[in-house]
C-alpha positions in Angstrom: 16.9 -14.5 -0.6 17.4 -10.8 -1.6 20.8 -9.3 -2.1 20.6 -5.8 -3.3 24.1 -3.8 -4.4 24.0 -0.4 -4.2 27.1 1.1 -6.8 27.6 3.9 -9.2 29.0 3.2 -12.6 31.8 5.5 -12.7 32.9 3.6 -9.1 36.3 1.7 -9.5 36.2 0.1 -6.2 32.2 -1.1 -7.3 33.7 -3.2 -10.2 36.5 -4.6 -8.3 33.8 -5.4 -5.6 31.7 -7.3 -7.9 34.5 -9.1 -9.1 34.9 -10.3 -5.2 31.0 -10.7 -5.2 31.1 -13.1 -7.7 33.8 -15.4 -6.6 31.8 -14.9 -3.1 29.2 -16.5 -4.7 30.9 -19.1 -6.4 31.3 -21.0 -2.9 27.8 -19.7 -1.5 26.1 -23.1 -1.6 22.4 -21.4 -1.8 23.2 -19.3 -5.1 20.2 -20.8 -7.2 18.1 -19.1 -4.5 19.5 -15.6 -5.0 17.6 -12.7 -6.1 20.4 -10.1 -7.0 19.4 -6.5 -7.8 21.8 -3.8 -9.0 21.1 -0.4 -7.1 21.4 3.0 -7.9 24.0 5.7 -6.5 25.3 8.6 -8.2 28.9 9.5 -6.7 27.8 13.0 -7.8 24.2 13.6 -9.2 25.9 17.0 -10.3 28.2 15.9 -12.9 27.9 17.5 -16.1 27.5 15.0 -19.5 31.4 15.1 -19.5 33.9 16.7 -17.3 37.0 18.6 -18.7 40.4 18.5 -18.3 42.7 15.2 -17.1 41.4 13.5 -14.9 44.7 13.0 -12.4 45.2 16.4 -12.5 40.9 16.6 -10.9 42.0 13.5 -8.6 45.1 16.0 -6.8 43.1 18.8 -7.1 40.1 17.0 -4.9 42.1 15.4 -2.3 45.1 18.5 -1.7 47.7 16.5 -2.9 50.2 16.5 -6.0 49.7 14.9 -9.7 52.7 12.6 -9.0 50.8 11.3 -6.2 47.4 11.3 -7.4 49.4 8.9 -10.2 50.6 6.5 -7.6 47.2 6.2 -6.4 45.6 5.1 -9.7 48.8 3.1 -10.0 48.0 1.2 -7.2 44.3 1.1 -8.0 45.4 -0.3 -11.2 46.8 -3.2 -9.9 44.4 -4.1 -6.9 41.9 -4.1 -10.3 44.5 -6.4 -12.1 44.4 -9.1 -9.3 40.7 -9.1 -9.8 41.0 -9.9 -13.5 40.2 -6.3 -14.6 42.4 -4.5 -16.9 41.4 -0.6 -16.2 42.3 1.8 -17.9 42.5 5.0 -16.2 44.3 6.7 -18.1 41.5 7.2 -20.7 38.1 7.1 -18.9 36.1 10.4 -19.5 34.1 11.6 -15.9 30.6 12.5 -16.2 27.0 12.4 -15.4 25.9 8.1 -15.1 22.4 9.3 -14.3 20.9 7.7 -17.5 23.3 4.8 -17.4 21.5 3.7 -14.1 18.0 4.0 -16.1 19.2 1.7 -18.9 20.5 -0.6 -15.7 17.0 -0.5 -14.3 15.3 -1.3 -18.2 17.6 -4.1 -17.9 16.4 -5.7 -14.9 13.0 -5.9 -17.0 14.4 -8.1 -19.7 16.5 -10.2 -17.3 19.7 -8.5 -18.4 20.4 -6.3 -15.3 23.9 -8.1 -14.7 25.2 -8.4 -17.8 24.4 -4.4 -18.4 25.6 -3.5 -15.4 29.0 -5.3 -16.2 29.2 -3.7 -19.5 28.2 -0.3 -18.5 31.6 -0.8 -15.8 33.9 -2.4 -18.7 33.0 0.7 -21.1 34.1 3.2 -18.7 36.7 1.5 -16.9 38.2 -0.5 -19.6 37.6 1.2 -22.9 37.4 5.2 -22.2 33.5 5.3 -22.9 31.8 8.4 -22.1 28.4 6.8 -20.3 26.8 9.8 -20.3 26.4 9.9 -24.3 23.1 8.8 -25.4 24.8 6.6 -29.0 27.2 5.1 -26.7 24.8 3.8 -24.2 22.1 2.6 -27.6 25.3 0.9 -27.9 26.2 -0.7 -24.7 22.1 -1.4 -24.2 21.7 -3.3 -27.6 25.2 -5.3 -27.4 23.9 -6.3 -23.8 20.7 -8.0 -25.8 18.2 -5.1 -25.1 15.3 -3.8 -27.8 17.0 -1.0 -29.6 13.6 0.9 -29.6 13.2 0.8 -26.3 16.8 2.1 -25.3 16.3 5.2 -27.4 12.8 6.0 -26.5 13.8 5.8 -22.5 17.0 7.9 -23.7 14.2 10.4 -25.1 11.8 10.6 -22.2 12.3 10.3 -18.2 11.5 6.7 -18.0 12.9 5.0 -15.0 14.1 8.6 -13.3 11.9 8.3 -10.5 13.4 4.4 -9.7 16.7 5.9 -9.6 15.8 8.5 -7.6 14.1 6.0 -5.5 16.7 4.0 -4.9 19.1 7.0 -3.8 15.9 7.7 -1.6 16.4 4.3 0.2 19.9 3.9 0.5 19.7 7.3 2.3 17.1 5.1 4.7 19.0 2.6 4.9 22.4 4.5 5.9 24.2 4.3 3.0 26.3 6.8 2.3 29.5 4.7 0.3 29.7 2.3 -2.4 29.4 -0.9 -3.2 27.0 -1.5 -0.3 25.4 -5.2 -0.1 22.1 -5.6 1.6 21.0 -9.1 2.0 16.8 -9.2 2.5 16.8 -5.3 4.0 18.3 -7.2 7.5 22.1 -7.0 7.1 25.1 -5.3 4.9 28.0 -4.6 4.4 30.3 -1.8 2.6 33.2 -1.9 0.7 34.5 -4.0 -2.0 35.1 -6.5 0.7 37.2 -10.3 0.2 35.6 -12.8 -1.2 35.5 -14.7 1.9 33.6 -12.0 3.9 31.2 -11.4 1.5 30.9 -15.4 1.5 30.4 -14.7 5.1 27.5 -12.1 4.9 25.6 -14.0 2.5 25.8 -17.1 4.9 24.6 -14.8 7.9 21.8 -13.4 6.3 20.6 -16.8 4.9 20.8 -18.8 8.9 19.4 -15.6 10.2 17.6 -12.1 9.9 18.3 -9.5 12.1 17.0 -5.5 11.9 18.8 -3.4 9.1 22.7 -2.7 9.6 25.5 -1.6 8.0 28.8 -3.2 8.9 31.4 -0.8 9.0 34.1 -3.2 7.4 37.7 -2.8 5.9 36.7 -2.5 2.0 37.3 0.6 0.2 34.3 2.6 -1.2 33.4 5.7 -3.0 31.2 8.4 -1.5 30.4 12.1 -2.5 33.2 13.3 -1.5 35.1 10.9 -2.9 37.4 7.5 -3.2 
């Protein structure tokens, strides 16, 4: 069985959501028979390499609302990301394009390492203020992850992989997918949000008893679209 995950790196409720993915599939008794594929989704394919200024400061100006409350909310964001055993830190992640992360995610996927680069890519900039669009630090991330140094740099260096990505934003556009983390399980059934363990449990159980044409559960999960978290 397919189950394709649609997420952006720079995504905070992504990374909580495959925290909750993973102890979903802990208790799926079918796991050996997964295929899991990360997909691509670029909150903005805009972004500059780095955006300027503090970031809080960007959060109140986006939403209308003041820094102490724009505070709060990564606050609170902080700890729902604690309870899933992730220690962000907000504070000092640098905002930018993730374009060519999501190529080095899609290299990955050829050598087997698609999870654990995916992973790293979200601890770098959630954790440990990384700046993903910078071509050294993703060499970095790409050879600490187990891939060929050559081959990082000479995709870095070329447009290899750009039309995957593009194809992937492409079909989550087909597919109705206009928030992340979305999980698609064999192109039949989905759902959005960084959703309990339990009902992600429950998704992966529907779509292995049944198939049913492509739909998107509206669920409870928070996500992260264009215009924002």
């Amino acid at each position: 069985m397919d189950v394709e995950i649609w997420s952006d790196i720079a995504c905070p409720w992504c990374y909580i959501g495959k925290r909750r993915f993973e102890a979903a599939l802990a208790g799926f008794e079918h796991r050996d028979a997964l295929r899991v594929t990360w997909r691509s989704f670029e909150l903005d394919p805009a972004a500059p390499p780095e955006r300027e200024g503090d970031r809080t400061v960007r959060l109140a100006e986006k939403y209308g609302i003041t820094v102490e409350r724009a505070r709060e909310i990564e606050g609170d964001l902080t700890e729902t990301a604690a309870q899933a055993g992730l220690e962000f830190r907000l504070d000092i992640a640098r905002s930018g394009s993730t374009f060519d992360a999501h190529r080095i995610v899609h290299l990955a996927r050829e050598h087997g390492l698609q999870d654990q680069v995916k992973e790293r890519l979200l601890r770098a900039y959630f954790c440990e203020g990384a700046l993903i669009g910078d071509h050294p630090t993703l060499v970095r991330i790409g050879v600490e992850s187990g891939l060929p140094e050559d081959e990082v740099r000479e995709l870095l260096a070329g447009d290899r992989y750009a039309a995957e990505v593009r194809e992937d934003e492409r079909t989550a556009g087909w597919l109705g997918i206009g928030a992340v983390p979305t999980f698609v399980v064999d192109r039949a059934i989905g759902v959005s949000g960084a959703q309990p363990p339990e009902a992600l449990l429950e998704l992966l159980r529907r779509g292995w008893e049944s198939r049913s044409p492509v739909s998107v559960i509206a669920g409870e999960g928070e996500t992260c679209g264009p215009d924002g978290c």
